[in-house]
C-alpha positions as a Markdown table, in Angstrom:
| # | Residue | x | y | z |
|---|---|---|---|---|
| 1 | Unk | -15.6 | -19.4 | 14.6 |
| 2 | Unk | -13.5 | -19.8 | 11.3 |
| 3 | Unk | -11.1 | -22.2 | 12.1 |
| 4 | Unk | -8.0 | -20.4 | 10.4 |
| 5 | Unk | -8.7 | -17.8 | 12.9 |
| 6 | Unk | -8.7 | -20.3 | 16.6 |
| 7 | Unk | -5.3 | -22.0 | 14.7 |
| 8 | Unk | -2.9 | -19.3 | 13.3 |
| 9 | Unk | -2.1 | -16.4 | 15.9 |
| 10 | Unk | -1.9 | -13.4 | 13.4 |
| 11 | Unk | -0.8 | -10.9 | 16.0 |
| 12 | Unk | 2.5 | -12.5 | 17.7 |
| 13 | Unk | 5.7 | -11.6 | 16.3 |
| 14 | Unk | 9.3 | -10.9 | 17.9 |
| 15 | Unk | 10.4 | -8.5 | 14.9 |
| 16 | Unk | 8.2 | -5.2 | 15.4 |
| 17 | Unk | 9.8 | -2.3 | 16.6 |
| 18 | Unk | 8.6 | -0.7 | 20.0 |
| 19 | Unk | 6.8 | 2.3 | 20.5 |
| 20 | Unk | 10.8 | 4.1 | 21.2 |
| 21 | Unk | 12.2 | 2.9 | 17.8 |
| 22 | Unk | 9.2 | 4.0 | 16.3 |
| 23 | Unk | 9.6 | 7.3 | 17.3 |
| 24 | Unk | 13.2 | 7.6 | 16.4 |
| 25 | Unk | 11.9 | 6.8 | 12.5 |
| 26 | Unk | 10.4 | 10.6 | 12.5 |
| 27 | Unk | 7.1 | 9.7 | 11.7 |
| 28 | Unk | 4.9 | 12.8 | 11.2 |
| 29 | Unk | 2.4 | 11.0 | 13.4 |
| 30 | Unk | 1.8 | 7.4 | 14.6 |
| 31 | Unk | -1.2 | 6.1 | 16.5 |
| 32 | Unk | -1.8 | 3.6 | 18.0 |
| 33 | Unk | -1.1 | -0.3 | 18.3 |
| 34 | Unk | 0.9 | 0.5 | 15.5 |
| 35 | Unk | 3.0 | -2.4 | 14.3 |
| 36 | Unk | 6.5 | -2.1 | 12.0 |
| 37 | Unk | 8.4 | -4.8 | 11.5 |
| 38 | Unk | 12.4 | -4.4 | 12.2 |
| 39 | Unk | 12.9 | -5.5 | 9.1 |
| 40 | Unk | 10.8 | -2.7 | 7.0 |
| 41 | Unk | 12.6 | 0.0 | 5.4 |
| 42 | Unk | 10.7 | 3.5 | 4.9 |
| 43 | Unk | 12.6 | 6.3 | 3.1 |
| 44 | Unk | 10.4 | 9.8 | 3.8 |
| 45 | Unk | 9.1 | 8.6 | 7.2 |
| 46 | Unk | 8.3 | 12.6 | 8.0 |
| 47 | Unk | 5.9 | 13.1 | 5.6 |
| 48 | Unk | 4.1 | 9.7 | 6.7 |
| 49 | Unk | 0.5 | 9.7 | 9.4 |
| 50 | Unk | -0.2 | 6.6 | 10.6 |
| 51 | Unk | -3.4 | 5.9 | 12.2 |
| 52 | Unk | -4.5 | 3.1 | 14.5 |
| 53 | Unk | -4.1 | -0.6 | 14.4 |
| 54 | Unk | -1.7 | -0.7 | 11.3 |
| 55 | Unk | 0.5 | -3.5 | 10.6 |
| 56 | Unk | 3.9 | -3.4 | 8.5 |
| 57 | Unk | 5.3 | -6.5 | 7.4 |
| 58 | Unk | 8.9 | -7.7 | 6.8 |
| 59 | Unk | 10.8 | -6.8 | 3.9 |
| 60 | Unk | 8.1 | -3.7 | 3.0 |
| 61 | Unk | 9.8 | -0.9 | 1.5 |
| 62 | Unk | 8.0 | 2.2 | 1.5 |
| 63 | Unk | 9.8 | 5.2 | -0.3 |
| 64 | Unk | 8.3 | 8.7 | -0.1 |
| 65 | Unk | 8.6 | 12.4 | -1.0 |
| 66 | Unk | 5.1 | 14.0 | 0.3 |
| 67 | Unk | 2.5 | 14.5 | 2.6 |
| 68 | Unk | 0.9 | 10.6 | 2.8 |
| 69 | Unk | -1.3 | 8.3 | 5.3 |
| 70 | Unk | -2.2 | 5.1 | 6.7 |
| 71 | Unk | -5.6 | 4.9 | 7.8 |
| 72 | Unk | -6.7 | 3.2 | 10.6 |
| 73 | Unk | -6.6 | -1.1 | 10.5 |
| 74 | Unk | -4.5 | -0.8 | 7.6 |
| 75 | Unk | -2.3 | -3.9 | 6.7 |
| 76 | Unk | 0.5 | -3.9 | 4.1 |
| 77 | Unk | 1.9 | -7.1 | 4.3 |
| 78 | Unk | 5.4 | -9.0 | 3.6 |
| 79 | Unk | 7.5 | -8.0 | 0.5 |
| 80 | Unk | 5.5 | -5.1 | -0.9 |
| 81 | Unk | 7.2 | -2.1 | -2.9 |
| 82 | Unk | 5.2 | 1.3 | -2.6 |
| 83 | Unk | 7.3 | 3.9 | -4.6 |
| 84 | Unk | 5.8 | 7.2 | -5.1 |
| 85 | Unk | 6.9 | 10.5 | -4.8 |
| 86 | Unk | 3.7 | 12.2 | -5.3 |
| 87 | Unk | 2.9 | 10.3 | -1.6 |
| 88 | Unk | 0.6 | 7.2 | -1.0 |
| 89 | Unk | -3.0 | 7.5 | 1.0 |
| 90 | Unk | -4.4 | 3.6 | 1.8 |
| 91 | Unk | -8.0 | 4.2 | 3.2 |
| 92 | Unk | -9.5 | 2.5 | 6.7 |
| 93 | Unk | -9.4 | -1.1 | 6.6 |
| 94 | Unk | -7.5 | -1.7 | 3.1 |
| 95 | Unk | -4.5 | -4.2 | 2.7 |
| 96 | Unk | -1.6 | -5.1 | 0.0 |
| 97 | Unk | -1.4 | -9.1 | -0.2 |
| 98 | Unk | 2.1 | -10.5 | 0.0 |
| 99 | Unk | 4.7 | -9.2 | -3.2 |
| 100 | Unk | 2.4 | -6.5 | -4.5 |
| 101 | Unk | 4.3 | -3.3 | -6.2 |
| 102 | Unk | 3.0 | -0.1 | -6.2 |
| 103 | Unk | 4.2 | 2.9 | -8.4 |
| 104 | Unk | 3.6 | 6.2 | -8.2 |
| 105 | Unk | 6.5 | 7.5 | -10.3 |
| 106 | Unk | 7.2 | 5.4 | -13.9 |
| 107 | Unk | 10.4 | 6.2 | -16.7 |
| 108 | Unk | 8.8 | 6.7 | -20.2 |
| 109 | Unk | 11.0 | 4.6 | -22.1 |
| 110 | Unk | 9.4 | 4.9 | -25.9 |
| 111 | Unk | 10.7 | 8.4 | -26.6 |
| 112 | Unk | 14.3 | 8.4 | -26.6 |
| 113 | Unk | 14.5 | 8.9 | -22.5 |
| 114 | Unk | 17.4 | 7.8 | -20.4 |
| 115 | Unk | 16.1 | 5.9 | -17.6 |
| 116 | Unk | 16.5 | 5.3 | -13.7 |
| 117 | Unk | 17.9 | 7.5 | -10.7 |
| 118 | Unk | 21.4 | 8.0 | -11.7 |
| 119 | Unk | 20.3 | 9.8 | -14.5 |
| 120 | Unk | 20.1 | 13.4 | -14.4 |
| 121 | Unk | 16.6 | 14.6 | -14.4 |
| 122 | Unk | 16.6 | 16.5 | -17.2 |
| 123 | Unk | 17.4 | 13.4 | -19.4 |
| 124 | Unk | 14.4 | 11.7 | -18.2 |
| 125 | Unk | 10.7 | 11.6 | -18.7 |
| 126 | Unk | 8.6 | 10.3 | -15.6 |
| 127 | Unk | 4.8 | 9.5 | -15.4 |
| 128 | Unk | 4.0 | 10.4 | -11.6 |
| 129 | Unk | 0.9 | 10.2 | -10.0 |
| 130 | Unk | -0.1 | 10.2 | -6.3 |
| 131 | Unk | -0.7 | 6.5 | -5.1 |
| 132 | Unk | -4.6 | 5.9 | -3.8 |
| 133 | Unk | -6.1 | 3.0 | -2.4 |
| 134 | Unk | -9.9 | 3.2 | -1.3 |
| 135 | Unk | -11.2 | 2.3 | 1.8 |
| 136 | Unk | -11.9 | -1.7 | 2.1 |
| 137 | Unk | -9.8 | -1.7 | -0.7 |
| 138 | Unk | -7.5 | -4.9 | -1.1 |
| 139 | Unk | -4.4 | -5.6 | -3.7 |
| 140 | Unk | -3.8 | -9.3 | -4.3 |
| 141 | Unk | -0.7 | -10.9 | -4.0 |
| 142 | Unk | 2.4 | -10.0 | -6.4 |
| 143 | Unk | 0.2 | -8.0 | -8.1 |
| 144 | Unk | 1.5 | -4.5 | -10.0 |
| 145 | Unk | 0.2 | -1.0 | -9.5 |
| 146 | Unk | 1.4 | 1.6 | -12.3 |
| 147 | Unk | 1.3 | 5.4 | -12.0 |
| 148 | Unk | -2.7 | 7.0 | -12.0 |
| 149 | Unk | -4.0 | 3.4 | -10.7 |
| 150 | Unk | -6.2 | 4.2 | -8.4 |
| 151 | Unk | -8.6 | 1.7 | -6.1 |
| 152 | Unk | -12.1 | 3.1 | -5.8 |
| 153 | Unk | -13.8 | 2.0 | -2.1 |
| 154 | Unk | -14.4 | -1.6 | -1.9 |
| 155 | Unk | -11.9 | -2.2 | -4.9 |
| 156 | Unk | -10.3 | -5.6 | -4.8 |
| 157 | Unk | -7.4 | -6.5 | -7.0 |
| 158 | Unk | -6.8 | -10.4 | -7.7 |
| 159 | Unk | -3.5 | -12.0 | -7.5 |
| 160 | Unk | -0.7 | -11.7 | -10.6 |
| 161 | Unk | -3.1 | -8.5 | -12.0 |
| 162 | Unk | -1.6 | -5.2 | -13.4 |
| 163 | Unk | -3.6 | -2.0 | -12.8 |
| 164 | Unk | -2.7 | 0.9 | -15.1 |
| 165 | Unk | -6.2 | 3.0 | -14.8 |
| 166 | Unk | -9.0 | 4.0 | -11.9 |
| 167 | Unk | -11.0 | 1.0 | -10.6 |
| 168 | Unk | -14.7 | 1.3 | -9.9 |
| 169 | Unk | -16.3 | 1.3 | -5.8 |
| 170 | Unk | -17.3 | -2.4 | -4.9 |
| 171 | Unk | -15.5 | -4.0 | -8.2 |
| 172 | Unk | -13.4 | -7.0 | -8.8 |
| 173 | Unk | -10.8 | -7.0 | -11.2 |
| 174 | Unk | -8.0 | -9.4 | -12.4 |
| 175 | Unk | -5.8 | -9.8 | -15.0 |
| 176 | Unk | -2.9 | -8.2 | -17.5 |
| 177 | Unk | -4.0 | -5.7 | -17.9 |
| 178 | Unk | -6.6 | -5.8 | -15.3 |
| 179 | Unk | -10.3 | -5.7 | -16.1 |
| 180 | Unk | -13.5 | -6.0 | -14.1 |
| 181 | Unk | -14.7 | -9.2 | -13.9 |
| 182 | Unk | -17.5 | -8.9 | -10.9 |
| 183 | Unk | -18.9 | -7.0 | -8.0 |
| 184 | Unk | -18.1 | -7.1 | -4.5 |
| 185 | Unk | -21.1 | -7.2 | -1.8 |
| 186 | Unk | -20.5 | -3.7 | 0.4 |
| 187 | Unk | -19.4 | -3.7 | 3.6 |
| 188 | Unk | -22.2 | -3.2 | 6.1 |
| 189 | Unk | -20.1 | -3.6 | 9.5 |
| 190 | Unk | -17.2 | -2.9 | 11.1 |
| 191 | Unk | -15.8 | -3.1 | 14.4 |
| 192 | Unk | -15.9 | 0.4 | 15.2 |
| 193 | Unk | -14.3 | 0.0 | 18.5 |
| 194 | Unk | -11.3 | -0.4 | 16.4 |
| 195 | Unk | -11.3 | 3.0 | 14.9 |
């Protein structure tokens, strides 16, 4: 067995919230073994499915305006931003690596636009897209997300990368802006007891 597995527990924490303050968050469904950290904010918890064996870290914040889901062994992991009003949908078995941002929602500032929420809508000029990560798909740590970035199944992003387009199934890709720089062997088991 991997050694990094028989020496770091990755499952025992004191700050998750139990299954009752879960349910007071007025999730439109959660699963089960689901795991959110106290220390998680999520704005638009009632548009938000959440299947089985999904962990939230501390310090996530995941804001929300529309129908979105968590499949099942889903991990989104300390410090990540996912802002998107157009709703987020991470596949089976995808993660986001420590201090990733997500955007589904970004201010056009070239064309004389005012910028940010204080500003009254019609003085602003958004790019909004509906936030999609594939399943198996991975973002790397501190790594960016803009609007109509969208992980294809088996996608992985590398650490420090910006994704402003559609990545291909079973690709690697890195960099600012990111590009593909290799393929990724498919996935040919899972533990299906886990589903």
């Amino acid at each position: 067995m991997n050694p990094c597995l028989t020496r770091y527990n990755f499952g025992v924490r004191e700050s998750f919230l139990s299954e009752t303050e879960l349910q007071k968050l007025n999730f439109k469904r959660v699963g089960n073994n689901v795991r959110v950290s106290s220390l998680a904010r999520i704005y638009g918890a009632r548009w938000l499915t959440i299947a089985d064996n999904v962990r939230i870290d501390d310090y996530v914040i995941l804001s929300i305006d529309a129908e979105s889901f968590l499949g099942n062994c889903v991990h989104i992991s300390n410090s990540v931003s996912i802002l998107s009003p157009l709703g987020v949908e991470i596949g089976d078995y995808a993660g986001v690596s420590p201090g990733a941002r997500i955007f589904g929602a970004n201010d056009d500032f070239k064309n004389g636009n005012l910028m940010h929420p204080t500003v009254p809508i019609e003085y602003r000029s958004l790019e909004c897209s509906r936030v999609v990560l594939g399943k198996y798909s991975q973002v790397g740590t501190n790594s960016i997300l803009l609007p109509f970035a969208r992980l294809g199944v088996g996608s992985v992003v590398g650490a420090l990368s910006m994704v402003k387009h559609e990545t291909e199934d079973w690709s690697i890709y890195a960099g600012i802006p990111a590009r593909k720089v290799g393929l990724r062997k498919k996935i040919t088991r899972t533990p299906e007891e886990l589903l």
